[in-house]
N, CA, C and O of each residue as an XYZ file, in Angstrom:
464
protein
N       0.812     -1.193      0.000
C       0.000      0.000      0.000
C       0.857      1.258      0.000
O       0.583      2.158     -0.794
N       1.650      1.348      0.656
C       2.801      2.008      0.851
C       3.306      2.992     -0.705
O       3.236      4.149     -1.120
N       3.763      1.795     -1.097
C       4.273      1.946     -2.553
C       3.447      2.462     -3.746
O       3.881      2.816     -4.841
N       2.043      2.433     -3.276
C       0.820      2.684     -4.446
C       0.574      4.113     -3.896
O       0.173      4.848     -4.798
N       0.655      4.552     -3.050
C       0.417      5.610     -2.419
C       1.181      6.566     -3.196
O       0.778      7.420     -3.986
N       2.897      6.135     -2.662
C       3.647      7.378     -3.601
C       4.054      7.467     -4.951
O       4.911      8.264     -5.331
N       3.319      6.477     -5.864
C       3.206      6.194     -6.983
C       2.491      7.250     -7.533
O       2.638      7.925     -8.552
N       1.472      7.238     -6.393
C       0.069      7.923     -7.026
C       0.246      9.454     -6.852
O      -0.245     10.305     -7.595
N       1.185      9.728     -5.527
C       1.284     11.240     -5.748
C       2.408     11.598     -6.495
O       2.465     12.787     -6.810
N       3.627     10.621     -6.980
C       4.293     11.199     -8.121
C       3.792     11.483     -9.688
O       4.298     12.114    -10.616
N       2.489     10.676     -9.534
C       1.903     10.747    -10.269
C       0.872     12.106    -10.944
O       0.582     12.471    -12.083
N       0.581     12.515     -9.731
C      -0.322     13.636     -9.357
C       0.771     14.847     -9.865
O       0.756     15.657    -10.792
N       1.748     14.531     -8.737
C       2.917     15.685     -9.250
C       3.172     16.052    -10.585
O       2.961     17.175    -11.045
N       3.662     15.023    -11.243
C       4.053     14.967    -12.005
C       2.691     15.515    -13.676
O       2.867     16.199    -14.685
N       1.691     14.881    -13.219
C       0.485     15.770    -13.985
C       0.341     17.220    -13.817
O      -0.034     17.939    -14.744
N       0.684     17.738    -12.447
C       0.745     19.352    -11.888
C       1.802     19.890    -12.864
O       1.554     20.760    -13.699
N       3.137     19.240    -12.676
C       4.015     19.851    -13.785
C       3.779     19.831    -15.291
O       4.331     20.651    -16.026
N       3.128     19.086    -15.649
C       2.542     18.913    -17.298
C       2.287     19.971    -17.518
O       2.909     20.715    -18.277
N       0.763     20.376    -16.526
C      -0.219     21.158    -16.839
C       0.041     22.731    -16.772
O      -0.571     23.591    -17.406
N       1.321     22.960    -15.659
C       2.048     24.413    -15.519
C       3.082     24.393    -16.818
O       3.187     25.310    -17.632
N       3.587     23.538    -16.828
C       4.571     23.557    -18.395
C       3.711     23.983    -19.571
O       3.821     24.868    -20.419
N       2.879     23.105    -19.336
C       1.817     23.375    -20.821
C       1.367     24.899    -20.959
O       1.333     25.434    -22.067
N       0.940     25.736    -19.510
C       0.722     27.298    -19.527
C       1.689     27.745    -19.830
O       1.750     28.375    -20.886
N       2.962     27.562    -18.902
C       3.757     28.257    -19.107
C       4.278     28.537    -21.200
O       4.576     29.606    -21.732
N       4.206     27.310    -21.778
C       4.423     27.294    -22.946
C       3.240     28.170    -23.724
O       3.579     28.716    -24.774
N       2.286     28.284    -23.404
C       1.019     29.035    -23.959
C       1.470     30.396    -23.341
O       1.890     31.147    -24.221
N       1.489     30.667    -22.710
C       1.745     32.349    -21.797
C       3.358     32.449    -22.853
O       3.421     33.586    -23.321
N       4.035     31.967    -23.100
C       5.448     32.250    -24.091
C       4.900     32.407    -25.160
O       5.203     33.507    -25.622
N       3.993     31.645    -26.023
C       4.184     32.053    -27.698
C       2.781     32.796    -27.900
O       2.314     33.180    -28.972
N       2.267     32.901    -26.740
C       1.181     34.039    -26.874
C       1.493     35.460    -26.706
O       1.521     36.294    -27.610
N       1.738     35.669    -25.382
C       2.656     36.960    -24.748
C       3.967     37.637    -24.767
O       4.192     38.801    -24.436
N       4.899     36.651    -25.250
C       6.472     36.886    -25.295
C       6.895     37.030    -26.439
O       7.370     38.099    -26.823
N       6.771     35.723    -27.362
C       7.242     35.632    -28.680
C       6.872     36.421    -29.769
O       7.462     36.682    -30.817
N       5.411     36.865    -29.174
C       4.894     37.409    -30.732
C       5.300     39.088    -30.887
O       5.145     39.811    -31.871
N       5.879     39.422    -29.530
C       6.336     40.751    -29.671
C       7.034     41.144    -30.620
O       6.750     42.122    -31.311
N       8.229     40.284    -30.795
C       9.200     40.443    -31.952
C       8.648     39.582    -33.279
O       9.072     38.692    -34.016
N       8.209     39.877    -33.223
C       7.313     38.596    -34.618
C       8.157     38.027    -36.139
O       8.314     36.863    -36.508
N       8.564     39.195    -36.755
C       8.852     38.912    -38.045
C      10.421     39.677    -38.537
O      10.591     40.886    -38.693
N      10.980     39.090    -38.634
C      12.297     39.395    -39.228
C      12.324     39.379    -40.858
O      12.865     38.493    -41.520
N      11.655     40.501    -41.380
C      11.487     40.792    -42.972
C      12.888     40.851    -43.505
O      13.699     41.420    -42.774
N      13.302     40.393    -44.587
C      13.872     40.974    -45.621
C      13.701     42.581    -45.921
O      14.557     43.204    -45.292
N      13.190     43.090    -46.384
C      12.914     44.340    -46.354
C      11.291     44.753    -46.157
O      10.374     44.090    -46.643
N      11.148     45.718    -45.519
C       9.924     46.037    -45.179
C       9.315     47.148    -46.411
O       9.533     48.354    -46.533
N       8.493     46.241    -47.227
C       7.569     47.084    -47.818
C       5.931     47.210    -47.707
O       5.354     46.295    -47.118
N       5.200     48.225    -48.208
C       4.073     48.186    -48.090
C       3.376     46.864    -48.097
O       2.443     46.589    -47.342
N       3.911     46.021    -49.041
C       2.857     44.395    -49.437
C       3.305     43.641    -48.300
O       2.594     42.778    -47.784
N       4.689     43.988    -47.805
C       4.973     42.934    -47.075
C       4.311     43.230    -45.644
O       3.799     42.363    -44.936
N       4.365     44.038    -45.461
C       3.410     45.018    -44.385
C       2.011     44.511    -43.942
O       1.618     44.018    -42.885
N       1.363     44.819    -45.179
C      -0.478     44.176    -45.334
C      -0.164     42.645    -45.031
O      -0.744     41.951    -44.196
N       0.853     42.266    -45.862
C       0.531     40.346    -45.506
C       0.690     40.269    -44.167
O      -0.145     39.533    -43.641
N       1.634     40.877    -43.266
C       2.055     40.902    -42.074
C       0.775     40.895    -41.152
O       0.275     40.118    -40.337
N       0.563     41.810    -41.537
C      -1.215     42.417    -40.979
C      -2.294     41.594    -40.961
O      -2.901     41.253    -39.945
N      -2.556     41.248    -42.158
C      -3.592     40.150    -42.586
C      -2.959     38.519    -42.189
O      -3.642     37.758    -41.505
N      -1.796     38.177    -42.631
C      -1.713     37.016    -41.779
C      -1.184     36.659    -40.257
O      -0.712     35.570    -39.930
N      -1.304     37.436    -39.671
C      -1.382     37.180    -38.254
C      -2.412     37.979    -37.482
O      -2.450     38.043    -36.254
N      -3.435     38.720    -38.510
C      -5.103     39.266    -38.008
C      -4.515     39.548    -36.998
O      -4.437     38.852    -35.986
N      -3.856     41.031    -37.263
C      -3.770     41.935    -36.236
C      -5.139     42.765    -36.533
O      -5.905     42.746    -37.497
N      -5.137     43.601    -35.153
C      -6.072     44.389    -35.261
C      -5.927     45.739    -34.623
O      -4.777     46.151    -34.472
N      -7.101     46.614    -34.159
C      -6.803     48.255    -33.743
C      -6.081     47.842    -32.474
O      -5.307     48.741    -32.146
N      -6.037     46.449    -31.348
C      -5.478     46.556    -29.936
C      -3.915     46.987    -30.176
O      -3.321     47.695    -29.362
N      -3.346     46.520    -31.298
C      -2.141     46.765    -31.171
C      -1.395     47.915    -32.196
O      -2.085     48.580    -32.969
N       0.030     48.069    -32.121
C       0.461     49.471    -33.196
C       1.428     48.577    -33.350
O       1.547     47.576    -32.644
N       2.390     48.982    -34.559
C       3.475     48.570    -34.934
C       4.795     49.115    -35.240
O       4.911     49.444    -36.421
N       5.859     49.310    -34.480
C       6.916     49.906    -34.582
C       8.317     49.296    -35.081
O       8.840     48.193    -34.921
N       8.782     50.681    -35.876
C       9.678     49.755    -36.759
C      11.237     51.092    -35.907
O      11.271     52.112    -35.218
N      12.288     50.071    -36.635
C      13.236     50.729    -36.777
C      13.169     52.422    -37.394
O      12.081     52.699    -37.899
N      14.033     53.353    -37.395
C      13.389     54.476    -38.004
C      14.001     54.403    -39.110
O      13.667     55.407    -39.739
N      14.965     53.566    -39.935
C      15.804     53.285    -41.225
C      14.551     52.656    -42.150
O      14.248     53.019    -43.287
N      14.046     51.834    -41.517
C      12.270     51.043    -41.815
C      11.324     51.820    -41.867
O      10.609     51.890    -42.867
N      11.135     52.586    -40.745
C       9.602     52.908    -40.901
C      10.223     54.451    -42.264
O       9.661     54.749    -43.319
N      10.954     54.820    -41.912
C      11.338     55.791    -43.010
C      11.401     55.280    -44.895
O      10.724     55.896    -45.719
N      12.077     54.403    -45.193
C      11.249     54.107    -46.030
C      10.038     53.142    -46.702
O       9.701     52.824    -47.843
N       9.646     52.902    -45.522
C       8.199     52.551    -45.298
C       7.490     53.441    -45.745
O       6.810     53.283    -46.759
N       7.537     54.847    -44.868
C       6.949     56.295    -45.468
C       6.900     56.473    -46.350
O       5.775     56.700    -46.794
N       8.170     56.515    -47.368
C       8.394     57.018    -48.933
C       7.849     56.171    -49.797
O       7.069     56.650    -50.621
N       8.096     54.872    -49.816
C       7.086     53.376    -50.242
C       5.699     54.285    -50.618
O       5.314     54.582    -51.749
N       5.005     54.670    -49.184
C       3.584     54.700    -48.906
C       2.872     56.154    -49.797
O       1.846     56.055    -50.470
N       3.843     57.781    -49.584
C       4.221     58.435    -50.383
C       4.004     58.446    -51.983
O       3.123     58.997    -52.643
N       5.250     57.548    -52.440
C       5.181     57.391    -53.630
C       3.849     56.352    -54.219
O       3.396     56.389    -55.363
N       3.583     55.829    -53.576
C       1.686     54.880    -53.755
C       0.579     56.140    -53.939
O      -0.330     56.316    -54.750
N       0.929     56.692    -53.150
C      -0.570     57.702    -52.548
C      -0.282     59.082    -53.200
O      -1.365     59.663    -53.272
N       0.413     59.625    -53.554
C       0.207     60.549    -54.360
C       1.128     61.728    -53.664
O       0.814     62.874    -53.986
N       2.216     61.578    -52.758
C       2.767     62.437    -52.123
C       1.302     62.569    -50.888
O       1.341     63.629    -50.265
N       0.638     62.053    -50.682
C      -0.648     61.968    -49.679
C      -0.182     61.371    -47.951
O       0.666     60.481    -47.887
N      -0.569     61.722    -47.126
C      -0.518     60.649    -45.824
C      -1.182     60.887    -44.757
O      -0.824     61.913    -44.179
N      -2.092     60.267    -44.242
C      -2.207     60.586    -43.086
C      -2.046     60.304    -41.838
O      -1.406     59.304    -41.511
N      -2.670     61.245    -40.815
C      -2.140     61.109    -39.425
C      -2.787     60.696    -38.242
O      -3.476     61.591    -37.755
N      -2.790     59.448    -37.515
C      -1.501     59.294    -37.763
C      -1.589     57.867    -38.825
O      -2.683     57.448    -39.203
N      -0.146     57.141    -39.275
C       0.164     56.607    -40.311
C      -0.247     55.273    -39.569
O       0.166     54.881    -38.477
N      -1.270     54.591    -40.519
C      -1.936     53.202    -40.856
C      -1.423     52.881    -42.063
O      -0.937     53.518    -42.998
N      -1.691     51.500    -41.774
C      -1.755     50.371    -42.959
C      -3.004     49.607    -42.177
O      -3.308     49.305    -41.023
N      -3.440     49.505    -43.269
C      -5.303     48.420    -42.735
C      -5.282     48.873    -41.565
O      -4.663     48.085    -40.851
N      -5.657     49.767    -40.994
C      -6.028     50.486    -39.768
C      -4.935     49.850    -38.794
O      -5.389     49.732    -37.656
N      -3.897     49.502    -38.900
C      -2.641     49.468    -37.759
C      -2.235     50.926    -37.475
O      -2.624     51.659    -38.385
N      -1.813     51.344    -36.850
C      -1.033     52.063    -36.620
C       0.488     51.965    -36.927
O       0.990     50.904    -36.556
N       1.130     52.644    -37.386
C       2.688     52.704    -37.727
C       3.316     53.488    -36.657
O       2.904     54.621    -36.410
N       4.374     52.912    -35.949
C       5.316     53.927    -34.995
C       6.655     54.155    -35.520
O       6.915     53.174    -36.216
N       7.567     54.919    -35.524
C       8.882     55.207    -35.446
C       9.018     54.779    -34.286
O       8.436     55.146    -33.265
N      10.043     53.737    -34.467
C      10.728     53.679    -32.808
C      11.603     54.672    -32.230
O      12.458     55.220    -32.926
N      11.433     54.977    -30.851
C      12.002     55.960    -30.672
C      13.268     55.167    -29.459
O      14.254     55.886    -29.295
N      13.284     54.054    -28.798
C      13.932     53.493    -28.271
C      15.681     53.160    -28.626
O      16.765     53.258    -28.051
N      15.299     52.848    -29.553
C      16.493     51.849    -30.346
C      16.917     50.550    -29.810
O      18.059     50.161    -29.567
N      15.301     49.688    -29.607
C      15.191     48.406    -28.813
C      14.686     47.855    -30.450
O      15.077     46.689    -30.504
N      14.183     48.112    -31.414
C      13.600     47.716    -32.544
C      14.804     47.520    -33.596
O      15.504     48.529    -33.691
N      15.171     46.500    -34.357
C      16.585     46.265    -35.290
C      15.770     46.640    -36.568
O      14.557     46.809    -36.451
N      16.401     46.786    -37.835
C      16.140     47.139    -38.732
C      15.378     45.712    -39.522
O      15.681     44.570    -39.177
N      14.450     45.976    -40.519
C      14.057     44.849    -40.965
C      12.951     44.073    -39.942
O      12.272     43.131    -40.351
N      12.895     44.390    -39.091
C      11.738     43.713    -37.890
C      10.906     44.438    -37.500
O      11.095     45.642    -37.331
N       9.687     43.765    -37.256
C       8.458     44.097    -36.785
C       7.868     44.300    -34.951
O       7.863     43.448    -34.062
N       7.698     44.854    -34.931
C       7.615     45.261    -33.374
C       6.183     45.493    -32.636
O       5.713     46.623    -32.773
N       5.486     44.621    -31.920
C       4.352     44.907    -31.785
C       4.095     45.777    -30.601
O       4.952     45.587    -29.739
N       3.200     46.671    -30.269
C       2.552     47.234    -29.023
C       1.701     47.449    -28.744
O       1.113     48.233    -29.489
N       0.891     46.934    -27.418
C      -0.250     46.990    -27.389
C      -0.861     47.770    -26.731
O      -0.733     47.896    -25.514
N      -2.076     48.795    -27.879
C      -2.684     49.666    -27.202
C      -3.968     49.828    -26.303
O      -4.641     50.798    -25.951
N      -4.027     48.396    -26.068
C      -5.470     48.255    -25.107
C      -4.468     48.229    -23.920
O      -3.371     47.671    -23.932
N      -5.017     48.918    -22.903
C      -4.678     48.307    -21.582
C      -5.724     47.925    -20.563
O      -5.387     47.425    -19.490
């Protein structure tokens, strides 16, 4: 009996750790990972929208780029629109940021979220 006993609570234990591993792994590629999301080749307008549309972002969050990026990101958007832009600067209703940190690398996507 002895032996079935602590079978059963290594057992138990050992399901407790599954089930915190398993959050803990959900709380990482939900909350952590997706901050830095995409390491583009170069950031253009199309690559931008796909960005947008395939990971159905929406108004909770903004997107900040390097300022080497979001700069000609701008001129990209510019030369599309007619020398046109407005303020502040969307793509499919994202928001666009200049980073002002210099925590954002060039070529990458940076998410922030504006719900709190």
């Amino acid at each position: 009996m002895y032996y079935s006993e602590i079978n059963r609570l290594l057992n138990v234990k050992l399901s407790t750790f599954n089930i915190f591993n398993n959050i803990l792994f959900r709380l990482l590629f939900t909350f952590i990972l997706p901050k830095n999301l995409n390491n583009m080749e170069k950031i253009t307008l199309d690559a931008m929208r796909n960005f947008i549309v395939e990971n159905e972002l929406t108004d909770s969050v903004a997107i900040t780029l390097h300022p080497d990026s979001f700069d000609e990101l701008v001129l990209e958007y510019l030369d599309t629109n007619g020398n046109q832009i407005e303020r502040p600067f969307e793509i499919l209703g994202i928001e666009i940021l200049q980073d002002t940190t210099g925590n954002v690398a060039v070529n990458k996507v940076n998410l922030l979220d504006t719900v709190e």
